[in-house]
C-alpha positions in Angstrom: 137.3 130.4 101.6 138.6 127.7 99.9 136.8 125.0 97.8 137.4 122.2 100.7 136.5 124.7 103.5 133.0 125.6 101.5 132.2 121.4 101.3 133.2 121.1 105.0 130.9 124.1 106.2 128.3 122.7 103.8 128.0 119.3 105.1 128.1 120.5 108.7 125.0 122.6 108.0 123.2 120.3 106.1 123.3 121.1 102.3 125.7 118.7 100.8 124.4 115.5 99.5 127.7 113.8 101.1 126.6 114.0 104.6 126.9 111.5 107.3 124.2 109.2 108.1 122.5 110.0 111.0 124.8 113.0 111.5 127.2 111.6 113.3 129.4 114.4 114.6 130.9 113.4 117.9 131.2 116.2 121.0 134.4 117.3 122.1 135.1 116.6 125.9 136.0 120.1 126.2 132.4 120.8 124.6 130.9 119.1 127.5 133.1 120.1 130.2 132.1 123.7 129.6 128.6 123.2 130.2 129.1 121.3 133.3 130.8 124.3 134.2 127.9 125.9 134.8 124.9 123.5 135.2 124.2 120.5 137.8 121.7 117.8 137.2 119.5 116.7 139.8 119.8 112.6 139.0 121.0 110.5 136.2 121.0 111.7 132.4 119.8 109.9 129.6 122.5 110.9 126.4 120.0 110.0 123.8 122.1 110.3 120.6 125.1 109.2 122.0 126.8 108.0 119.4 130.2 106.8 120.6 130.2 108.3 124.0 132.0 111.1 123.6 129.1 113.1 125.9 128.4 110.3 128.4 131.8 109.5 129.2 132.2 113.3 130.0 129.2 113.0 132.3 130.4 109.9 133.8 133.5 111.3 135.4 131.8 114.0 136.4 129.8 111.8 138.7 126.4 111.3 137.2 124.4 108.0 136.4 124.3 108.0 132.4 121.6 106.0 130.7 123.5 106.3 126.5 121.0 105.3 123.8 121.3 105.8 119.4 119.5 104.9 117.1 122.8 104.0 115.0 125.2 101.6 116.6 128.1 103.6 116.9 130.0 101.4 119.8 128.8 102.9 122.4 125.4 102.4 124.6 122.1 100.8 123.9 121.5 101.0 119.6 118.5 100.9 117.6 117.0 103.1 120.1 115.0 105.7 118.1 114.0 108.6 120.4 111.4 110.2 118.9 109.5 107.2 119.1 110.2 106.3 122.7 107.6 107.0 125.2 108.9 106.7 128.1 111.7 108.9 129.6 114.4 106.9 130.7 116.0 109.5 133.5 114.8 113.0 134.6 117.4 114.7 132.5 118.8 114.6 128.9 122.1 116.1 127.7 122.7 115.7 124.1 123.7 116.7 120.6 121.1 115.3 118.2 121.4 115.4 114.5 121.0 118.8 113.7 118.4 118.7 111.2 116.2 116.8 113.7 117.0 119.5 117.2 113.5 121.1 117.2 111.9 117.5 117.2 114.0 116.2 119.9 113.1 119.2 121.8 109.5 118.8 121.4 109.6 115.1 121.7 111.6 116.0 125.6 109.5 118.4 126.9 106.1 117.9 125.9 106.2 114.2 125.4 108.3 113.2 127.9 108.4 116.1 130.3 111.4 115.9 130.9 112.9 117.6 134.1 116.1 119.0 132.5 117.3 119.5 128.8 120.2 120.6 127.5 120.7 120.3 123.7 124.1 121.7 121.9 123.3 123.0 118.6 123.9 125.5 116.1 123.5 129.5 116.9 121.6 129.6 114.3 119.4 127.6 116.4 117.6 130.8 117.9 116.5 131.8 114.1 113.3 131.3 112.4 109.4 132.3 112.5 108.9 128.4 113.5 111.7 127.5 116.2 111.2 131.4 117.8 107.4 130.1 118.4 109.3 126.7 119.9 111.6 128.7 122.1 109.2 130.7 123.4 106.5 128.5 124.6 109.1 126.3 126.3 110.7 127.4 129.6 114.2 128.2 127.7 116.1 129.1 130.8 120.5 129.7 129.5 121.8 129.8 126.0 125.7 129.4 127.0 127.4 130.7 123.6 130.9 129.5 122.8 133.4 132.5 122.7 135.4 130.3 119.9 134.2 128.2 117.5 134.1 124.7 118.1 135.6 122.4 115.9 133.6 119.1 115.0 134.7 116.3 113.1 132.7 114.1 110.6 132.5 110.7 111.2 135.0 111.2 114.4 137.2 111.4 111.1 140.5 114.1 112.2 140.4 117.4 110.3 143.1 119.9 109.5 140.2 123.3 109.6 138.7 125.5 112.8 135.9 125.9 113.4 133.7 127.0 111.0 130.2 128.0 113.2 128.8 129.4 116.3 127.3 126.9 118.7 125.3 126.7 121.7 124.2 124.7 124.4 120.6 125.3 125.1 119.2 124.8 128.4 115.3 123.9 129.1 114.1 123.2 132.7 110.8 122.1 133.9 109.2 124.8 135.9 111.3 128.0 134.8 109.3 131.3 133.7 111.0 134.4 133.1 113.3 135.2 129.6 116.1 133.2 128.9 119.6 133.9 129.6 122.2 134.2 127.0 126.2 134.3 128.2 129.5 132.9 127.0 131.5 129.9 127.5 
């Protein structure tokens, strides 16, 4: 692995002391796409880190209401909308890709603040790791963990890169009411 490649994978996961504010790594449509591939929402979404629109735009031509909030002003939705301070829940479902280092506390804050009908939440594989998070996942009605076959490529800052992929991601889906284990398939 080269020099460049190591700071790339580095800031992605959150050790570099160069990393974005507010981790602004925007969603590929194609990133989206594949999870509406395989999930409907009943009603409107709320995209709660939206930061450009990447996500809701996606969800817009696929038909749904979209409610985009950030707490960064990105050019794109409502700004200065911190969501892990809001109390109310602005539609029954969220789709998102929150800062990374802050995915756990957006999950919390959505499902037992909020109770929030629907979540899905793309994040890191690495996601299902940890004493901590396996205590999260498992109290929480986790219903499909939809595993990319290839690695998704993210950019920082929107910023164009020359590299793949680097790490496994996810989407991770919650719904209100679901009991049983949680799914795990490939996308």
């Amino acid at each position: 692995m080269t020099t460049k490649t190591w700071k790339m994978a580095q800031s992605i996961v959150g050790t570099s002391p160069g990393r974005p504010k507010g981790d602004f790594y925007p969603t590929p449509a194609y990133v989206t796409e594949a999870l509406l591939s395989q999930e409907d929402f009943d009603g409107s979404v709320w995209e709660c880190a939206c930061g450009d629109g990447a996500m809701s735009i996606v969800l817009k031509k696929a038909g749904y209401f979209v409610v985009s909030t950030d707490l960064f002003d990105r050019g794109y939705g409502a700004t200065g909308v911190d969501f892990l301070k809001t109390d109310a829940l602005l539609c029954p479902n969220i789709v998102t890709n929150p800062p990374f280092s802050l995915a756990e506390a957006f999950v919390e804050h959505a499902i037992f603040d909020l109770n929030v009908n629907k979540l899905a939440l793309f994040a890191k594989l690495a996601f299902l790791e940890g004493q901590k998070r396996t205590a999260l996942l498992v109290k929480t009605p986790l219903k499909d963990v939809y595993i990319f076959r290839k690695r998704v490529t993210l950019t920082r800052n929107g910023e164009k890169q020359r590299s793949t992929g680097m790490l496994a991601f996810a989407w991770y889906v919650w719904e209100y009411g679901f009991a049983g284990k949680p799914r795990i398939s490939w996308i």
